[in-house]
N, C-alpha and C positions, 0 to 999 in steps of 0.2 A: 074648461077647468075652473072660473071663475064662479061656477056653480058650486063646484065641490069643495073652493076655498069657504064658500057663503057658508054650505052647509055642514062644514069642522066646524067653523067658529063660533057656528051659532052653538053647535050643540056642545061644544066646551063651554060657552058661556052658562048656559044652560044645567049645566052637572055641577054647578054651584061650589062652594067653597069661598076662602078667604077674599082679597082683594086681587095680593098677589097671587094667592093658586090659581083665581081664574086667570090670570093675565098670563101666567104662564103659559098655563093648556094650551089659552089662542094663541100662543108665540106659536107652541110646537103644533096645534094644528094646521097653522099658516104653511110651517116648515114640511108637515108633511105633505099636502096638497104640492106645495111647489116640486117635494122631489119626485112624488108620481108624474107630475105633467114630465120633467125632462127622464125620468126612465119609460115615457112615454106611456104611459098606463092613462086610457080612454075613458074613465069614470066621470059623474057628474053630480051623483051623491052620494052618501056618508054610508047609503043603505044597499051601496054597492062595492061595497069593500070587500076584500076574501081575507083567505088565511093570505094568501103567496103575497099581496100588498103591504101588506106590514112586515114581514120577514124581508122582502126585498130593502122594504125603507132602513131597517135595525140592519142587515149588512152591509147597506152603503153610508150607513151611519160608522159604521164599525170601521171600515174603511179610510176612517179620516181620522183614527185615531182618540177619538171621543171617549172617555172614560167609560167605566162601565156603572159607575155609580149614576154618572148625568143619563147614561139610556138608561136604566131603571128607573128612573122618574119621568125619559120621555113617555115608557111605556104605560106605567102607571097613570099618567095623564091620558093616552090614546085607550086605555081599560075604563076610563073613567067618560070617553068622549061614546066609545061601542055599545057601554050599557045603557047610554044616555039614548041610542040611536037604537036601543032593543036588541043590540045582538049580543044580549049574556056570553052565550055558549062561546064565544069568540073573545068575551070579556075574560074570561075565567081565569084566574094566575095559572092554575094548573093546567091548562091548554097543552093539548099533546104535543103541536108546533107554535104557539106561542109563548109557552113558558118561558120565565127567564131562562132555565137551564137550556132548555132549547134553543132560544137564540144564539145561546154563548155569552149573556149576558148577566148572569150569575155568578157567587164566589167572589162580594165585596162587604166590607162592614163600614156601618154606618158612624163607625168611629174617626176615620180619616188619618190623614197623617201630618194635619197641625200642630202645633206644639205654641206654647205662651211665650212671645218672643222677651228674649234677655233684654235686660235694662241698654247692656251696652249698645244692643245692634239697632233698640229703638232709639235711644239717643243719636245714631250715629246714623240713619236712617232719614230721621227728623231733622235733619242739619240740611243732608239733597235737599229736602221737599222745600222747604223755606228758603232755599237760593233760586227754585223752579217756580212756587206758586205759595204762598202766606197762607191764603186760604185753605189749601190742602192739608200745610200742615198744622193748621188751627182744627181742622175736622180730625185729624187721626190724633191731637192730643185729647179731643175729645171721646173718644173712642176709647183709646187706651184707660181715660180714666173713669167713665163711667158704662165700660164695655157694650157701648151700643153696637148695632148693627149699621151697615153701611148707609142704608135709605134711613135712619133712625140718625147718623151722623148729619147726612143732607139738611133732615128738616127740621133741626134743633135750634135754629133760629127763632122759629116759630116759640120758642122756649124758654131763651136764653135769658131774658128779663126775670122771668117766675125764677129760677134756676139762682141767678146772683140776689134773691129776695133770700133766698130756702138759706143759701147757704153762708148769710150773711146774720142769719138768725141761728137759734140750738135744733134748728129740724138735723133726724139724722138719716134720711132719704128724701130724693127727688123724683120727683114723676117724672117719667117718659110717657108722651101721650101719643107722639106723631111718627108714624113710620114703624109703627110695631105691627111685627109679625100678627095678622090676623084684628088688628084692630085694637090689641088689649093691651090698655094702658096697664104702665109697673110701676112699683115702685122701688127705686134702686138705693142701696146703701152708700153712701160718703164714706170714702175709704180716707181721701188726704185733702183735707178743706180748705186748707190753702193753696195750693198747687190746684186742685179746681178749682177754685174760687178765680184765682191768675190766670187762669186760660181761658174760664166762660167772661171774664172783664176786657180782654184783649177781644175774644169772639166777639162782644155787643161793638167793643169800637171799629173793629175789622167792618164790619157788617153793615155799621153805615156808613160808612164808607164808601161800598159795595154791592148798590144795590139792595140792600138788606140781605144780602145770599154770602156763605162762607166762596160758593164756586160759581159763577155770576154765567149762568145758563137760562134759557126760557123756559124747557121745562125738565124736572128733576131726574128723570132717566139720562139729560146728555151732563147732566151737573156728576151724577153718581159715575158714568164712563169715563167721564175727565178726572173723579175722583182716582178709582181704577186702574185708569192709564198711568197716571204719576207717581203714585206707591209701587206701580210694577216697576215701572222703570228704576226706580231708586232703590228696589232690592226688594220689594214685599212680594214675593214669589212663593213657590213651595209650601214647604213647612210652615214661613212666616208670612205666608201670603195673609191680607188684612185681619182672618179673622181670628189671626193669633194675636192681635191686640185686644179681644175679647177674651181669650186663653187666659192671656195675662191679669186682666182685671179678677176674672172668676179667682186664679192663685192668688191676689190677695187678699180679695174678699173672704176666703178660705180661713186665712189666718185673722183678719181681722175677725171673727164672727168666732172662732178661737179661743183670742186672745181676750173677747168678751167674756170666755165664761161657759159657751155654748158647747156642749157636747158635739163630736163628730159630727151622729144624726141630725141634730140639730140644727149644724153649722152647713151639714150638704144641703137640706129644705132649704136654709136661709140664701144662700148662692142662688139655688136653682130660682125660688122669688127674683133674686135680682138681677138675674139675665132673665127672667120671661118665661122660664120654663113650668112654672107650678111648682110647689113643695113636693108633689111626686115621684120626680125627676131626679131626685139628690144624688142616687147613686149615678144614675147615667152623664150629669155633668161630673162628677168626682174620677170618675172615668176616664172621660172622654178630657173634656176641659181642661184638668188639673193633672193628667199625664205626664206631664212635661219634669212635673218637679222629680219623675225617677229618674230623668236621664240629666240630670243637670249633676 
């Protein structure tokens, strides 16, 4: 079976994409390899896959309760590994037995059910993390206010000098360079310049401190689980699990961009720039992101 591990992950590496999309794939082709050997499936390449191996893996996937949004992406990754390895016909979304609907892993939106956590529950939130660990909650103040992502919170060290330059001058964005989805640095808007200002000034002193790291790991996958681990436990779950703190920033980015002047259209492009998404995007973070403020 050590053959047919070599040969998923070569060919996820292979089928290209971002940094993280490949590192994902090779997670889930590792994963799958491992669950064939213990549902004892006798294979030892990629190019000896059937339909019933993957349907087997997606119902014992199913079995443990895994979302159906996350196997949507396992599958999408393993459609992504088939075609890489020639077997189109077996890639095909529309697969008679591999379809999502077919597995039973269709009938979810990519909308979620985050919502931009209230001022209160972040305050009060951030009060746990700073009895448990400083660092952590110097990463999710940063977070909240300049709606980074969670790998994007980790390696803003790398940053944090340029950052108290920016915003110690009349710039009225900051570059995010490190840890952005697919490589591409943004440019994010300053919503409250001193209150960032206070928290990236506390982050350079934290930091050295510290190793130079907010969470003093060796390498940043166990920094971002320890991150993870400790906002779980202090209540970032659900709804408000971490990446409602980006929820949060997008709502008031919204208004600032507003109260600028900018027309709605205007104001959703602007948002969607400064979470990372493109100007394209406007409606779907308006959506998605800014939800929140109907149920408030």
């Amino acid at each position: 079976m050590a053959k047919l591990n070599k040969s998923l992950v070569t060919l996820a590496r292979q089928a290209g994409g971002s940094f993280k999309t490949v590192s994902d794939r090779m997670k889930i082709a590792d994963r799958l390899a491992d669950r064939l050997l213990k549902m004892n499936i006798q294979i030892r390449d990629a190019g000896n896959l059937k339909t019933q191996h993957i349907a087997l893996y997606i119902k014992s996937r199913l079995s443990e309760d895994i979302s159906k949004r996350t196997l949507q992406n396992e599958m999408a990754a393993i459609r992504a590994i088939l075609r890489t390895a020639g077997k189109t016909f077996m890639a095909n979304p529309e697969h008679e037995k591999l379809s999502n609907a077919a597995l039973g892993i269709s009938g979810t939106s990519r909308e979620g059910t985050k919502v931009a956590i209230p001022d209160d529950v972040y305050k009060e939130t951030l009060d746990k993390i700073r009895e448990v660990d400083a660092g952590a909650a110097i990463a999710m103040e940063l977070s909240r206010h300049l709606g980074l992502r969670t790998e994007e919170t980790m390696q803003s060290v790398k940053s944090l000098m340029t950052w108290q330059k920016v915003l110690q001058s009349d710039q009225e964005k900051v570059r995010i360079v490190f840890g952005t989805k697919g490589g591409r640095p943004r440019d994010t808007t300053i919503i409250d310049r001193q209150t960032l200002l206070s928290v990236v000034n506390n982050a350079i002193r934290f930091m050295k401190n510290n190793n130079g790291k907010l969470i003093d790991k060796a390498v940043i996958h166990l920094a971002i689980e320890r991150y993870r681990n400790i906002v779980r436990v202090a209540g970032l779950v659900g709804k408000y699990a971490p990446h409602s703190l980006r929820y949060a920033y997008s709502r008031d980015a919204m208004k600032y961009h507003l109260d600028k002047g900018f027309s709605q259209k205007e104001a959703e492009a602007l948002v969607s720039m400064d979470l990372g998404h493109g100007d394209g995007r406007g409606h779907y973070v308006t959506r998605v992101y800014n939800k929140a403020g109907k149920d408030e």
